[in-house]
N, C-alpha and C positions, 0 to 999 in steps of 0.2 A: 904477804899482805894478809891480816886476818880482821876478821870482823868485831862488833865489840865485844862479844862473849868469845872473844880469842877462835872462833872456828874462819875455815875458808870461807870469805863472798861468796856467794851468788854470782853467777852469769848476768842474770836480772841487774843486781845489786852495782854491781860492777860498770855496768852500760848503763846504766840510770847515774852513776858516779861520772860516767865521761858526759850523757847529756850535761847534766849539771857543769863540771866544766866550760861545755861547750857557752851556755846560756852567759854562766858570770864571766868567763875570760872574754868574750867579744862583744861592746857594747851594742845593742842594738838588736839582738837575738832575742826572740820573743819567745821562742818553743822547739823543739824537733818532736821528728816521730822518727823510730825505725821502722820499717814495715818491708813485707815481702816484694817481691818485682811482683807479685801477683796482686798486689795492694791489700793485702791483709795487715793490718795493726799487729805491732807485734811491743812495740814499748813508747811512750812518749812522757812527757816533759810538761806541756801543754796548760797553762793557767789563766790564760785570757779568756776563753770564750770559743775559742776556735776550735770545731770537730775534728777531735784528730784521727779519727776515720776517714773523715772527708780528704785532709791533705796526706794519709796513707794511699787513697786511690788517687791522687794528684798524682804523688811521688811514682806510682808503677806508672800512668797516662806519659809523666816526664820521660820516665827511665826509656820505656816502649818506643816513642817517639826517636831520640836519642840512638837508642839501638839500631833502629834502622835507617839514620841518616847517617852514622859510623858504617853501615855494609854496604851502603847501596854509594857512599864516597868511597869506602875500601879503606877507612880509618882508624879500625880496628875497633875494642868493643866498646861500652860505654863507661865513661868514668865518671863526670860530673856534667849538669849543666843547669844554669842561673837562668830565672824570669823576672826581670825589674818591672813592676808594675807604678803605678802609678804611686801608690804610699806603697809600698815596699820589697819585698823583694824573696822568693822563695828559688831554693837551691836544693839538687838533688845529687848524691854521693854513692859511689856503689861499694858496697861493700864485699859486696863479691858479688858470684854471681845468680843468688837466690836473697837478699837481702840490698836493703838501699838504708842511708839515713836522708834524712829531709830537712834541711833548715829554713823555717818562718824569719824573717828579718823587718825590720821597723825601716822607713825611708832611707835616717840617717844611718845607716848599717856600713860598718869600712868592709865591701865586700873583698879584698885584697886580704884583710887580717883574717876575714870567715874563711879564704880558701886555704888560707896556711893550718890554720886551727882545725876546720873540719877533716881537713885529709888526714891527718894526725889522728883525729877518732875516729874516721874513719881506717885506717890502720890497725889501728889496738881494737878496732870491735871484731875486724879481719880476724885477728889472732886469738880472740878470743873465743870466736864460733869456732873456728878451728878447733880449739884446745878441747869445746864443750864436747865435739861432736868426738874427738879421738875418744874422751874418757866413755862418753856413752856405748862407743862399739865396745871397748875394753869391757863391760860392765858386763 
């Protein structure tokens, strides 16, 4: 895959390429954020209006929470977990285990199609931090 002056994507470029995905293939998805388990922003999507700083530390409060009702059931660690609120519906993803994605969702959101779609990016973001992190030690 090369960019349009023919050189390699971006890491950035690439995960802002699956946000996007994520947003047009699921109707209903309003935004993501990626952000650290520490709730540091680290890339978003985001065009509504909505701080995506603000649902970066949502997403580490979710992931935290989560974490410790997986040890203290003996369920092992965190993977994802969905809040339906009243209009709509925010979901958290892990992508490993220094990194989460976050999905903003509208009422009508098929959350069944979000959890197919998101694990998948969440997947390929897996492999991609991976890859970033092998070249940087190589470097």
């Amino acid at each position: 895959m090369s960019g349009t002056n023919g050189s390699v994507p971006s890491p950035p470029d690439l995960a802002s390429a699956e946000l996007a995905s994520l947003k047009n293939g699921v109707t209903g998805v309003i935004g993501s954020v990626i952000a650290g388990v520490d709730g540091l922003l680290l890339l978003h999507d985001l065009t509504d209006g909505t701080e995506p700083h603000d649902l970066a530390a949502l997403a580490a409060a979710t992931f935290g929470l989560g974490r410790q009702t997986g040890l203290a059931l003996r369920q092992g660690p965190f993977r994802e977990s969905t809040v339906r609120s009243h209009k709509g519906y925010f979901s958290v993803y892990a992508i490993n285990d220094k990194a989460l994605l976050a999905v903003l969702g509208a009422d009508g959101l098929n959350v069944a199609r979000l959890h197919i779609e998101a694990r998948g990016v969440a997947g390929r973001l897996t492999t991609m931090l991976d890859e970033h992190l092998a070249n940087q030690v190589r470097l």
